[in-house]
KETI-116384 format. One line per 2 residues: for each residue z, x, y of C-alpha. Coordinates in steps of 0.02 Angstrom, whole numbers, padded with zeros to 5 digits. Example, Ala and Ser with C-alpha at 12.3 -4.5 7.8 and 13.67 -1.06 7.14 Angstrom:
BEGIN
00390,00615,-00225 ~ 00357,00684,-00053
This chain:
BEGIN
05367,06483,05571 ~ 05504,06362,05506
05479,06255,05340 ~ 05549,06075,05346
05646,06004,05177 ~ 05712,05851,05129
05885,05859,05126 ~ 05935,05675,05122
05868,05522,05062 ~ 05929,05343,05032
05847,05166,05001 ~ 05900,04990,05026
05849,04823,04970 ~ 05904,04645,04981
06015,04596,04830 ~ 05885,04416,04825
05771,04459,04673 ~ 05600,04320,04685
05544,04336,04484 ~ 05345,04278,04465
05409,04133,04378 ~ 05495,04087,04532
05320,04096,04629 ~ 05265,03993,04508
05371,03843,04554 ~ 05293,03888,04738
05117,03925,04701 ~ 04992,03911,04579
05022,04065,04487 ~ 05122,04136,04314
05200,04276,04264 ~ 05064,04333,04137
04947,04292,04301 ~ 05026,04415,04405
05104,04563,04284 ~ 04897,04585,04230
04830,04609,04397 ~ 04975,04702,04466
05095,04760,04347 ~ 05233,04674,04468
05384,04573,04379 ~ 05492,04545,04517
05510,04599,04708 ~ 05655,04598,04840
05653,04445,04977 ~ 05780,04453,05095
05873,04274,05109 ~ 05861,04136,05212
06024,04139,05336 ~ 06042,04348,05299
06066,04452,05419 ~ 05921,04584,05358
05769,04621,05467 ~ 05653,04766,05451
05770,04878,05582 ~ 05945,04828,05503
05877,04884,05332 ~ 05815,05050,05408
05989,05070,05458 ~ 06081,05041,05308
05954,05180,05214 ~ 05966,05287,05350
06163,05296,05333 ~ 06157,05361,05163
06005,05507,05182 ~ 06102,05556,05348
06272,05564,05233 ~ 06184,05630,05070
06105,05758,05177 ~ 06276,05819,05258
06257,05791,05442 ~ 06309,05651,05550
06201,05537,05674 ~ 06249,05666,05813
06144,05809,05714 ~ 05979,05707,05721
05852,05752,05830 ~ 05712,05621,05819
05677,05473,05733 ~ 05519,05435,05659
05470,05251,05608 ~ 05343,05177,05485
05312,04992,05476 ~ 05193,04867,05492
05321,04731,05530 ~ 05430,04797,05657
05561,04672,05724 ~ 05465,04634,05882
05292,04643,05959 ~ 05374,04759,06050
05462,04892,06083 ~ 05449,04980,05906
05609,04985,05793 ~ 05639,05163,05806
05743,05138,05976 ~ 05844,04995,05879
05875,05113,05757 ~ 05924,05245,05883
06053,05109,05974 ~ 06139,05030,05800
06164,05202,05747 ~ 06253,05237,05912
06153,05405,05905 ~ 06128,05530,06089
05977,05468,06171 ~ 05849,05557,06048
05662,05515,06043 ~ 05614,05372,05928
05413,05351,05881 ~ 05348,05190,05784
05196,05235,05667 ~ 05091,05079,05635
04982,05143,05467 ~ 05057,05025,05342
05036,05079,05173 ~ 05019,05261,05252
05155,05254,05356 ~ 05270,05349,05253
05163,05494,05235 ~ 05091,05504,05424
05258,05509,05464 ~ 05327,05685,05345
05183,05736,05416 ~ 05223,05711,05595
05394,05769,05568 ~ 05336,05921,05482
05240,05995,05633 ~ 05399,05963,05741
05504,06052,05635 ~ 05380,06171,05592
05345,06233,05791 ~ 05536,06247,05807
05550,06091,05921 ~ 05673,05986,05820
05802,06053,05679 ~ 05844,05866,05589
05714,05727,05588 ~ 05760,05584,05525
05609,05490,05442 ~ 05629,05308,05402
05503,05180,05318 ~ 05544,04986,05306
05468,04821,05301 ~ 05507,04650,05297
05360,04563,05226 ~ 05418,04391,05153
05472,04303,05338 ~ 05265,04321,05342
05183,04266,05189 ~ 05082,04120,05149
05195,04039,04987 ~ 05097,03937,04945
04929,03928,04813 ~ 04815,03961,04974
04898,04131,04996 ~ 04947,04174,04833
04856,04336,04805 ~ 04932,04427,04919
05122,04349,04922 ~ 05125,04380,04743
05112,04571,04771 ~ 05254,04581,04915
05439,04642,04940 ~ 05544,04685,05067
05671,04859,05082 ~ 05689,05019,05172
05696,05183,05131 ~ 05737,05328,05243
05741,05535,05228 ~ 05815,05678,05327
05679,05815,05359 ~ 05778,05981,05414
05733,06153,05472 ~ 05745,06312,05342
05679,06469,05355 ~ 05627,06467,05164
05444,06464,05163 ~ 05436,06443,04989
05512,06273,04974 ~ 05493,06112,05074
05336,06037,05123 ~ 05186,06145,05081
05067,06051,05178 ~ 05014,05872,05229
04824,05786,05213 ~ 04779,05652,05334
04628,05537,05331 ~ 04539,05377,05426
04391,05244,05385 ~ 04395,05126,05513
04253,05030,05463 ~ 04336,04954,05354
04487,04892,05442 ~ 04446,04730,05427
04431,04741,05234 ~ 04631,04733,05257
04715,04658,05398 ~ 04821,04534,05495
04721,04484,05662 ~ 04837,04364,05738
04943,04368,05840 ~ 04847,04511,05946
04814,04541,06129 ~ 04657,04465,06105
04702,04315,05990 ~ 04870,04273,06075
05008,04120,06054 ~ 04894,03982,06172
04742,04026,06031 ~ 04854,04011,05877
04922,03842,05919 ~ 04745,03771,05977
04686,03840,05822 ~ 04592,03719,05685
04693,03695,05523 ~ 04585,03803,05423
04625,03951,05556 ~ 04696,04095,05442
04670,04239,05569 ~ 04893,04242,05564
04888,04269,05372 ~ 04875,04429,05286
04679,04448,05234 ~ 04640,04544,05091
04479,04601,04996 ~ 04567,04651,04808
04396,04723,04752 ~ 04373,04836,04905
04536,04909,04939 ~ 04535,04925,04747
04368,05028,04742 ~ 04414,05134,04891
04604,05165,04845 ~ 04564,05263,04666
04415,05375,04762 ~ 04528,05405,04879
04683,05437,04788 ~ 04600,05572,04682
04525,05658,04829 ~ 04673,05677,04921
04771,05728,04779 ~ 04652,05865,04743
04651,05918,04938 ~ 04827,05934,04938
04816,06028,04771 ~ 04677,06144,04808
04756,06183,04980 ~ 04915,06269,04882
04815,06350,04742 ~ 04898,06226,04608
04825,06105,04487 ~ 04881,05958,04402
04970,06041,04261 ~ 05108,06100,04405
05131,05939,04474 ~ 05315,05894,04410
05309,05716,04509 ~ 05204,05624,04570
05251,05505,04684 ~ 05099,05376,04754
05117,05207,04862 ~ 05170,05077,04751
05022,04961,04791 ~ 04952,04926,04622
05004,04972,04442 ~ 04822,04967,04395
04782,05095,04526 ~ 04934,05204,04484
04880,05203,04322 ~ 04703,05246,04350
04759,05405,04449 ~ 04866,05446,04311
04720,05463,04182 ~ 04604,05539,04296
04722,05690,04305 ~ 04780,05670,04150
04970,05648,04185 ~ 05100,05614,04062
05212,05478,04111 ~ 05359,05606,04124
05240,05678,04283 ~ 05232,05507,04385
05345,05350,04448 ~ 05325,05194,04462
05451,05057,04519 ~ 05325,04917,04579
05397,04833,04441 ~ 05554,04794,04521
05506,04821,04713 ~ 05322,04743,04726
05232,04846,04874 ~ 05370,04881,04995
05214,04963,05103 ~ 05284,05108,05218
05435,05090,05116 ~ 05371,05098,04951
05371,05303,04936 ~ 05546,05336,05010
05590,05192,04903 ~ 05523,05279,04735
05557,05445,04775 ~ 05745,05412,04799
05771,05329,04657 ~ 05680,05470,04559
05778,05580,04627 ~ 05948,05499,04585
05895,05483,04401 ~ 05860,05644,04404
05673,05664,04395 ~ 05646,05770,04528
05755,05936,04528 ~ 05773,06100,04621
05620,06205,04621 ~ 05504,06051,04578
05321,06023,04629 ~ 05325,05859,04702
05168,05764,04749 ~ 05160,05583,04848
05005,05494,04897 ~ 04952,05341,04986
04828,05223,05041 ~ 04806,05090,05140
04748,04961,05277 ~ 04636,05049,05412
04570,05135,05310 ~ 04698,05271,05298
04769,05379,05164 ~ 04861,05541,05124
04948,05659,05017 ~ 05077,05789,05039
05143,05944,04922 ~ 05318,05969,04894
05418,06107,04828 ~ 05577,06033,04818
């Protein structure tokens, strides 16, 4: 059997940086406010009048993992992806990707599991590369998340914590079994999907029930319950972690990065402690990025790897959860 690496990776985001004190002149909120809750500074938004959308900025990080990785759009085989705010209900972004990369008519798959959308996705393009069926898989997560929010003091917990950008990776065939992904750990809770969750617009909640809707009708804003997701997100964390660990006959002592969702400082940091990594073992960036969702680990683990934090031979482990429940974790010897 065939092991899949990562051979190419690039990120984009929109050159518009939103600072909390600018949220402040929208919303109730401060900078102190925000940075204790979250540990965010500043996030990406793309621009009023640019010409950025969740597909165009898969594009433009696509471009350089394709280049960095050596190949051209003709040696990709499949394109997987991750959002949560493709570009229309539908069809999913992955064809758009497929036509403004002027690629041969590959298959294109859209994975819908938001914060987990990066890893469902290595680990969909693992098992194809794995069985022999495709040789380059190119494995994109973006999201445009500010055309969406609620700016204002009403939806201020959860616009605080959002950016936009895209990151993208080439997954590609080798017949070194020691390197590449060791293996992938997927999980669902779906009864508590509503804990986290956009309902409108839906199938069942359509255009004609939005604009009948009462004032007070929230059902198109992003819902959130902090205290849950928080809860869940550190048990779950750990325990997938450990899975992915335990599955490879490694501990935390050979993790060399570790590479989680960028959803919360707080819950980065907890993870951090309960392993007991040094900061040299983990990255953060929600800093500068807020949570870029699906994008947020392709994101991270580019930039780590052009500041050279993750080298040759490194154990390399990323982890995520999110809305649906759903979370994940998968082992990398780079």
């Amino acid at each position: 059997m065939y092991s899949s690496r990562i051979t190419g990776m690039g990120f984009y985001v929109p050159d518009n940086i939103v600072t909390n004190d600018d949220l402040s002149k929208m919303m109730d909120t401060n900078d102190e406010w925000i940075q204790e809750r979250t540990g965010i500074q500043e996030r990406r938004w793309i621009k009023e009048g640019s010409d950025d959308t969740t597909s165009t900025m898969g594009v433009k990080a696509s471009k350089i993992a394709i280049e960095r990785a050596g190949l051209t759009k003709d040696d990709i085989d499949f394109i997987i992806f991750a959002t949560l705010s493709p570009d229309h209900f539908f069809p999913g972004s992955g064809v758009l990707i497929q036509d403004m990369l002027d690629m041969p008519n590959v298959g294109a798959l859209d994975v819908r599991n938001q914060c987990s959308g990066f890893v469902y996705s290595l680990s969909i393009a693992d098992q194809f590369i794995k069985t022999g069926m495709y040789k380059n898989i190119l494995v994109i997560g973006s999201e445009y998340h500010s055309g969406a929010l609620d700016k204002t003091t009403r939806g201020r917990n959860l616009a605080v914590l959002f950016g936009d950008g895209a990151g993208a990776a080439v997954l590609s065939r080798s017949e070194d079994n020691s390197r590449g992904i060791l293996s992938t750990h997927l999980h669902s809770q779906g009864e508590h999907a509503e804990v986290l969750t956009v309902k409108a617009p839906s199938i069942i909640h359509w255009i004609p029930a939005i604009l009948n809707a009462k004032e007070e009708d929230t059902s198109y804003h992003p819902f959130m319950d902090g205290q849950k997701v928080f809860k869940n997100a550190i048990v779950r964390f750990s325990e997938a972690i450990s899975e992915g660990l335990d599955a490879n006959n490694l501990t935390a002592e050979d993790i060399d990065m570790f590479i989680p969702h960028q959803a919360n400082l707080r819950i980065t940091q907890f993870v951090q402690r309960r392993f007991k990594l040094s900061d040299d073992q983990v990255y953060s960036n929600i800093q500068k990025y807020g949570n870029t969702t699906a994008a947020s680990i392709p994101i991270a683990m580019c930039e780590a790897w052009e500041q050279g934090k993750i080298k040759e031979g490194d154990l390399v482990v990323i982890a995520a959860f999110g809305s649906g429940f759903t979370w994940g974790s998968v082992v990398i010897r780079w």
